[in-house]
MARVODREN-795342 format. One record per residue: x, y, z of N, C-alpha, C, O in turn. Coordinates in pm, whole numbers, plus 50000, padded with zeros to 5 digits. Each point is the difference from the previous one (the first is absolute). Example, Ala and Ser with C-alpha at 12.3 -4.5 7.8 and 13.67 -1.06 7.14 Angstrom:
! residues 2
513194943150780499115011950000500905012050000501044999850066498615010749862500825011950006499235010950073500515011150017
END
This chain:
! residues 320
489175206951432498925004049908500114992349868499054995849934502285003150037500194994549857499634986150027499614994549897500384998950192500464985450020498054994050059499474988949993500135021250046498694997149930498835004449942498844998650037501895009649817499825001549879499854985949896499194994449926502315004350129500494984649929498634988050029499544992249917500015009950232498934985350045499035002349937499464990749940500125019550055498595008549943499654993049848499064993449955502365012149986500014994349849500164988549977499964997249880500264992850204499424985449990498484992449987499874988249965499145019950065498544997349956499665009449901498815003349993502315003449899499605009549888500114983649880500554989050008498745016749910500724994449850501584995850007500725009750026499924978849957500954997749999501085007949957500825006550064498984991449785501035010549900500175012250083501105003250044497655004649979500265013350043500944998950155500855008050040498724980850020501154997550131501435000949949500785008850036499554980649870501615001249930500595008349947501235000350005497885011249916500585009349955499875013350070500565009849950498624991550184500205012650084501214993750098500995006450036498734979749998501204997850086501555002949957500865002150086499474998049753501134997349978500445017450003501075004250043497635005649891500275011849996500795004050142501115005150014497794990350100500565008350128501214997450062500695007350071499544977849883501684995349999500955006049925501054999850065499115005449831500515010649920500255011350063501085001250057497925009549944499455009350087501365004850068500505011249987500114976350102500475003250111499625004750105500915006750048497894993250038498945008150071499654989950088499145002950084501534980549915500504991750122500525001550047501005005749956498924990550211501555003350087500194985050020499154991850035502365006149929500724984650045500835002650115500954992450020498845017250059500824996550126499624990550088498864996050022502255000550033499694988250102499324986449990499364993150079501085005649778500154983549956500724996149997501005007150011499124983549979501124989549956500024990250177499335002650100501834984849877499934993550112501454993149949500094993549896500905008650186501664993950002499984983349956500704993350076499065004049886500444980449993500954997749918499654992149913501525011950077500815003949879500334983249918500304991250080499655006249824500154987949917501075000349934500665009950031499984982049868501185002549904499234985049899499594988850032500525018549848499344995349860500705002949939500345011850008500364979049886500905002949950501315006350026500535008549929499864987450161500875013650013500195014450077500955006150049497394996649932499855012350075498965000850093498864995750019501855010450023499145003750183498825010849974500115011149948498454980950117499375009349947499395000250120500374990950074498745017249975499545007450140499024989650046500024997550121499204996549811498714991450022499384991849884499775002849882500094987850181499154990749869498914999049928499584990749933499865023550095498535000449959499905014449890500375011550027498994983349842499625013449888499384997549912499244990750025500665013449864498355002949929500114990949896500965003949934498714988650029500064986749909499115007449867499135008650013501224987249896499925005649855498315005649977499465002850107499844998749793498985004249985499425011550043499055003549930501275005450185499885012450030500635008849915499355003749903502075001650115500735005149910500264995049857500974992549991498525009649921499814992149867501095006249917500794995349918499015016250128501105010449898501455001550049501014997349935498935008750221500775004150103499625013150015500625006450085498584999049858499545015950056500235001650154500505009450062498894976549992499855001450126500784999650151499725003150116501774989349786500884999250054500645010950092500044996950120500465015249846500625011950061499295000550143500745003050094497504993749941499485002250099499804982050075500054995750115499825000549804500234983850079500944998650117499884999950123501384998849766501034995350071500455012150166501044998350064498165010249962499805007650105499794995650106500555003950103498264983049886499144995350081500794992250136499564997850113501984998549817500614990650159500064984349991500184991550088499525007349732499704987849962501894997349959500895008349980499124977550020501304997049944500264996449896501174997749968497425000149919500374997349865498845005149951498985002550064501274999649786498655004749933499564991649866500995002049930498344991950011500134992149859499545014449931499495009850054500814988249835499325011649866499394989149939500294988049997498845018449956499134993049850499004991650010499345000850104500364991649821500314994749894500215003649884498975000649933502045002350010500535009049900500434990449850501014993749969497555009149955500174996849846501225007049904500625010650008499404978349899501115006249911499385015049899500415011249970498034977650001499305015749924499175008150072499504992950087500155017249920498945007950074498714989349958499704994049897499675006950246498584995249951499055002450087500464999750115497945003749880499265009750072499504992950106499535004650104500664980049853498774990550093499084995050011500154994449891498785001350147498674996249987499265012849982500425011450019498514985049946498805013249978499855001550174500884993850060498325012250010499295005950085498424989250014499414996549898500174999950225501115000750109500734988750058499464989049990501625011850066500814994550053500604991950087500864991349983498525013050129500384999950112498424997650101499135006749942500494989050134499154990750063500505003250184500644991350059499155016249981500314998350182498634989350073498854997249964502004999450150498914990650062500835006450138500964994550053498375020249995500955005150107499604989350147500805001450093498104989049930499614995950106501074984450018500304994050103500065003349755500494987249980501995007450015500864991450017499385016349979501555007249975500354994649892501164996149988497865002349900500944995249852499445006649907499075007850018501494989549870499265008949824500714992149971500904993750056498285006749762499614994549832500595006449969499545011250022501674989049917500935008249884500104996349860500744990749970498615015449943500664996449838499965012649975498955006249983502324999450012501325012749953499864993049844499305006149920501254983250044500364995349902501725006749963500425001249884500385002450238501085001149998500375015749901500915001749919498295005550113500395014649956501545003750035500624996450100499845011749795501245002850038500435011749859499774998649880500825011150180500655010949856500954990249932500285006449898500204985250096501174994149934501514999350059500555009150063499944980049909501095001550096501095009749919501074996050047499165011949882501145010249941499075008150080500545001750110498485003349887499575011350097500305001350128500355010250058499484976749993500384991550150501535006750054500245007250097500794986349784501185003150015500675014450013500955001750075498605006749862499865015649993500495003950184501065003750052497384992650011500155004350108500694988650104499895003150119500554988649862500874990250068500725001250080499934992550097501205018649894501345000150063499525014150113500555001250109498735005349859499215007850096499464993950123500235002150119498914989249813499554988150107500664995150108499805001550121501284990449797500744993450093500815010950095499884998150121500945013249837499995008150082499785006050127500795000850095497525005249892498864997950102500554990950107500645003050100498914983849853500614984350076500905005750091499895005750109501214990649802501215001350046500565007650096501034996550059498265015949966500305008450112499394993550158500225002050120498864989149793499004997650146500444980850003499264990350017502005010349961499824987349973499234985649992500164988850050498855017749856499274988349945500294990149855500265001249880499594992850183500254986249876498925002649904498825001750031501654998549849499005000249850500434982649927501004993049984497345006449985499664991349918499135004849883498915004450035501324995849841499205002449926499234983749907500524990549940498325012650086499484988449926499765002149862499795010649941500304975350004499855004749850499154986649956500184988250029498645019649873499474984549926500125003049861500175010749941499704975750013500315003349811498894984250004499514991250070500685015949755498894986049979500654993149869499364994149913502045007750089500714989849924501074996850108500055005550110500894983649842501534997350055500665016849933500345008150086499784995249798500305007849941499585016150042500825008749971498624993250059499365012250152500924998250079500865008350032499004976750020500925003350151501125004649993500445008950073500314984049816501984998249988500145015749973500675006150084498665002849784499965013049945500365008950148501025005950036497224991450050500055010350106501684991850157500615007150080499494982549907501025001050099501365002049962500885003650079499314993949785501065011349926500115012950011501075004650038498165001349940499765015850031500434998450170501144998050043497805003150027500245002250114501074995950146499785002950117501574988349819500594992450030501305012250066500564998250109499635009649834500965014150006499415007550106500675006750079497684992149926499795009750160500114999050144499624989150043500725018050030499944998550100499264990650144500305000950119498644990249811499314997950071500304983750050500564992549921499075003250200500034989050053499704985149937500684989949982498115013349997499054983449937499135001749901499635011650012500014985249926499094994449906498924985850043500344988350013498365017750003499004989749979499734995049893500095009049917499494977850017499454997349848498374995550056499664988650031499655021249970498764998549999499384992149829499835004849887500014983250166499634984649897498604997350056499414990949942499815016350178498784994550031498335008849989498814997850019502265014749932498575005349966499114995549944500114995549886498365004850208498554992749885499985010949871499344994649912501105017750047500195002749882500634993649882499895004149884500874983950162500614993249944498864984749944500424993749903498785003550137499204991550003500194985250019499364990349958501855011050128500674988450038501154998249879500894991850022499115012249912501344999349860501334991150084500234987949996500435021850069501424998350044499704980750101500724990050001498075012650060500094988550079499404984349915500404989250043498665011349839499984988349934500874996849919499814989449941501325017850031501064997049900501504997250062500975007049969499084983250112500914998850047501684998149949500935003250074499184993549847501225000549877500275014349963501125004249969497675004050036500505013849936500325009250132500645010549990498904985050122500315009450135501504992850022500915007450038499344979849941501264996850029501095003649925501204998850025498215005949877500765008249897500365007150046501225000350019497715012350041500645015250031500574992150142501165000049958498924995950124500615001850089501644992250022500605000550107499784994749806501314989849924500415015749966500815006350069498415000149796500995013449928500145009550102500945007549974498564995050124500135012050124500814999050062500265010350062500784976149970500974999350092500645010549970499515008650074501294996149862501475012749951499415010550072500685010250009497924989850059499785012650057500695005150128499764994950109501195016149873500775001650131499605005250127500735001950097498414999549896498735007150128499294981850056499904989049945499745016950196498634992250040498954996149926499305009949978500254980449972498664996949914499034989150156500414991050074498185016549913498804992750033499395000849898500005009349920499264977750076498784993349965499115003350078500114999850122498915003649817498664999950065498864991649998499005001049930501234992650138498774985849992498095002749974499445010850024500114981349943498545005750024499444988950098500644989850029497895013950027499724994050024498354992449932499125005049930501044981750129498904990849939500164991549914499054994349948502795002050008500614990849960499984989350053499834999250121500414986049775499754987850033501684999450094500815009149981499494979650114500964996750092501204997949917501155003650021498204987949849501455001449933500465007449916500954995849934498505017950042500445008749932500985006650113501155002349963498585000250142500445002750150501474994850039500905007850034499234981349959501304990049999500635001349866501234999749998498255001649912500715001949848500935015350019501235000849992497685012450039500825009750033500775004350139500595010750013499324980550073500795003750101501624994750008500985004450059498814985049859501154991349977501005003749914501194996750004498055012849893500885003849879500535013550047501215001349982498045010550082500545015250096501114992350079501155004250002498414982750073500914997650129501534996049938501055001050063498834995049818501214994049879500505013749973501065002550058498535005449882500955013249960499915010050059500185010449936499504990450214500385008650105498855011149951500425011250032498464989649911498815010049998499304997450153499854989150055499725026250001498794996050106499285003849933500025005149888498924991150217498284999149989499385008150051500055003550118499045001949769498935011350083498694988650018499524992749913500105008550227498774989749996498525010550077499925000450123499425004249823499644990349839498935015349941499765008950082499924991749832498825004549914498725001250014499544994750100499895009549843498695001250056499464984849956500714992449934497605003350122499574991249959499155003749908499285009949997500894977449892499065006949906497874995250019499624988750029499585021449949498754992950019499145005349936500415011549984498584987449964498565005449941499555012050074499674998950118500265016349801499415008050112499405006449848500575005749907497734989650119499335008749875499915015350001499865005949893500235001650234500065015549983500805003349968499845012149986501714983249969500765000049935500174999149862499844989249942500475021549995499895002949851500354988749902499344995049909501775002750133500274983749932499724986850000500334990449931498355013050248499564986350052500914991750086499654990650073501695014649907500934989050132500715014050045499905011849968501104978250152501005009750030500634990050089499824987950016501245024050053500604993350117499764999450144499765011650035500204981850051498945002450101501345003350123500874991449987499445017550112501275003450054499385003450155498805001250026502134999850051499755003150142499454990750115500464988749984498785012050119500574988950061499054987150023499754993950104499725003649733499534982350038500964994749926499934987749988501075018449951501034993449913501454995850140501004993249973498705013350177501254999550044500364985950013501104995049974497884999350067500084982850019500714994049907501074994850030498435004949837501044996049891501395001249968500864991249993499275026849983501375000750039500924994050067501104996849954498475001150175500864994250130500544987849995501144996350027497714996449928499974987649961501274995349904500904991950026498845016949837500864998349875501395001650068500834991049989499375018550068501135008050075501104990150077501214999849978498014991750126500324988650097500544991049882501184996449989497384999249892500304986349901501315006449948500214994349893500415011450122501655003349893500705000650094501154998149959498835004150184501144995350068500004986750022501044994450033497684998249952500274985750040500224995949894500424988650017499565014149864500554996549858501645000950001500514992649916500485015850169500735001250022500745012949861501014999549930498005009650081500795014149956500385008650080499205004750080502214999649916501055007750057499955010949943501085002050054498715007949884499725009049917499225008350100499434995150098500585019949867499005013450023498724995549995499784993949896499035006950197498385000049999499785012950001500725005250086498555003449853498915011850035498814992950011499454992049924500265012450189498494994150023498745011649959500135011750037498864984649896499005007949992498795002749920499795001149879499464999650232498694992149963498685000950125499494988950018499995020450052499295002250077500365005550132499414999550108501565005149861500875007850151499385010149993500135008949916498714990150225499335012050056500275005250145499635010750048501004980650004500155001450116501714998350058500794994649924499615009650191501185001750012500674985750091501224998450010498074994850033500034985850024500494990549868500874991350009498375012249866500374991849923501445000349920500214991149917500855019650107500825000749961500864991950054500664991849936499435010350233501064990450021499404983850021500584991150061498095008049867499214985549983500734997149884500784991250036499435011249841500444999449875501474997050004500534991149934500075016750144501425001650057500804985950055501134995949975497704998150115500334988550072499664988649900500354988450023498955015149866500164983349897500255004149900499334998349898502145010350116500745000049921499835013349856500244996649884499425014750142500225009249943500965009050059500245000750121500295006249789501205009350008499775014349988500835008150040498024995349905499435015549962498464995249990499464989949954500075021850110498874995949978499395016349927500345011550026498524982249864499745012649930498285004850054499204991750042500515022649945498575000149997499385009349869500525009449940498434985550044499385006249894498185004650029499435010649977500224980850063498514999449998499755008450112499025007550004501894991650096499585011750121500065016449982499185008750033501974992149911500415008349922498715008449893499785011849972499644976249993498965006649890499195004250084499365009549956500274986350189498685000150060500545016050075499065007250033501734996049981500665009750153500935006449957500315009650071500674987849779501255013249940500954991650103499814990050069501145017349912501555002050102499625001650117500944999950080497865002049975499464998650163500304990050001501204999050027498094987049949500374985250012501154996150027500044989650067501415017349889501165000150084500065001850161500454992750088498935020049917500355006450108499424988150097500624996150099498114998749861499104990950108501024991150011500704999350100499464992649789500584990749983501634998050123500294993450100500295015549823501075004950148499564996750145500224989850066499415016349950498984999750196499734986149976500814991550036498085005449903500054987250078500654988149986499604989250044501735013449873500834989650012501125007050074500964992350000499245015750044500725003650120499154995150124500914997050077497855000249996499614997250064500054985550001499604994950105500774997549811499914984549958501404996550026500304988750040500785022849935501224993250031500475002250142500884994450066498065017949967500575005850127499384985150114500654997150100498074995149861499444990650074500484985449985499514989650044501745013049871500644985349993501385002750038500954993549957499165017650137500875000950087500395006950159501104997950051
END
């Protein structure tokens, strides 16, 4: 019944889709039994059940975490988590194209602030931890001086990795035309004793591409590939956004392959139009290591797991 509640509210007003969806995820009034799917991996170190979980932008806060990490997934990202609270773009937001499986996002990176963030942190990871899932919390700043502050702080918690989300179109390309000042933050970030990804965007020139794969592949950072694309969407309050789900999968894949043949050894999260349960172990085979979902997720909740499961159990069960 709940699960299509969730489909229903995909031809509502957007906003009102995101914010009844996140309520009924709260709620607790989902059942996550009988997800998940065994492929057990080791990342870093640790053995985690499966390579597949929720790539940043859903959980902004981690409210959502306690019921996420339920789902049978093997990792979860948090955030994108600002240093100051900030509300976001005006209204509206968000853009579905349910026939195309993609949406227009400008959030403009809402977030309570990361000292608020931190509060509920070790709770979080917790949660995780019982279900052993791998935490990543993403974080964007819009100085070098943001970043170093917030991975100071957060360097003492419990948690796995750190994303440096550098590609948000809230950013207006900042981090990516200033190349001296991104090489900055990513030179001062080494001392970080945790996992660090980068998060790439997409719709970058080839040699911005080779500039950052070369320099992650130099100080042992992986790669989150990739971001939304950025494009013109006038029903969009701000007039642009990010365009996500699956006409972006092609790209991804692409970028994904171009860094192993670039010759980076490093962590891939792949993610970027994974709607289907074929495309995971597609992503898998040119060279990703985790693969994240988001956009399905927006279209279907924590159901999109459950699908997702089945039919990549049917994909592995037919390649053997």
């Amino acid at each position: 019944m709940v699960q299509r509640v969730l489909k229903l509210l995909n031809y509502l007003p957007p906003e009102f889709t995101y914010e009844t969806s996140h309520i009924l995820i709260k709620s607790g009034v989902i059942n996550y039994r009988n997800y998940g799917i065994d492929m057990p991996i080791e990342i870093n170190g640790r053995l985690i059940k499966n390579p597949i979980g929720l790539g940043a932008g859903i959980d902004k806060d981690g409210f959502l975490t306690p019921r996420i990490v339920r789902t049978g997934i093997g990792f979860i990202t948090i955030g994108s988590v600002t240093l100051k609270p900030r509300t976001g773009n005006p209204k509206p937001r968000i853009i579905k194209y349910p026939g195309l499986k993609a949406m227009v996002n400008a959030m403009g990176l809402p977030s309570r602030g990361f000292l608020d963030f931190l509060v509920r942190l070790p709770g979080l990871v917790k949660e995780a931890r019982k279900l052993g899932v791998y935490v990543i919390v993403s974080l964007a700043g819009f100085s070098i001086g943001e970043f170093l502050y917030m991975l100071d702080r957060i360097r003492v918690y419990d948690i796995d990795a750190v994303e440096l989300n550098i590609s948000s179109p809230t950013y207006h390309g900042s981090w990516l035309t200033d190349r001296k000042y991104l090489g900055d933050l990513l030179r001062l970030i080494e001392y970080f004793p945790k996992a660090l990804f980068v998060k790439l965007p997409l719709g970058a020139d080839m040699d911005f591409y080779r500039w950052i794969v070369d320099i992650a592949n130099k100080r042992g950072y992986g790669l989150t590939i990739a971001n939304t694309l950025p494009i013109r969407e006038s029903r969009i309050s701000v007039g642009y956004g990010g365009l996500s789900g699956y006409p972006i999968y092609p790209l991804v894949k692409a970028l994904i392959s171009k860094a192993r043949k670039w010759g980076f050894g490093d962590l891939i999260i792949g993610l970027g139009g994974v709607m289907y349960g074929w495309q995971i172990l597609d992503l898998m085979r040119n060279g990703a290591n985790l693969v994240g979902v988001v956009t399905a997720f927006g279209f279907e909740g924590p159901f999109a797991f459950g699908r997702l499961f089945r039919e990549l159990s049917m994909e592995v069960g037919e390649r053997h």
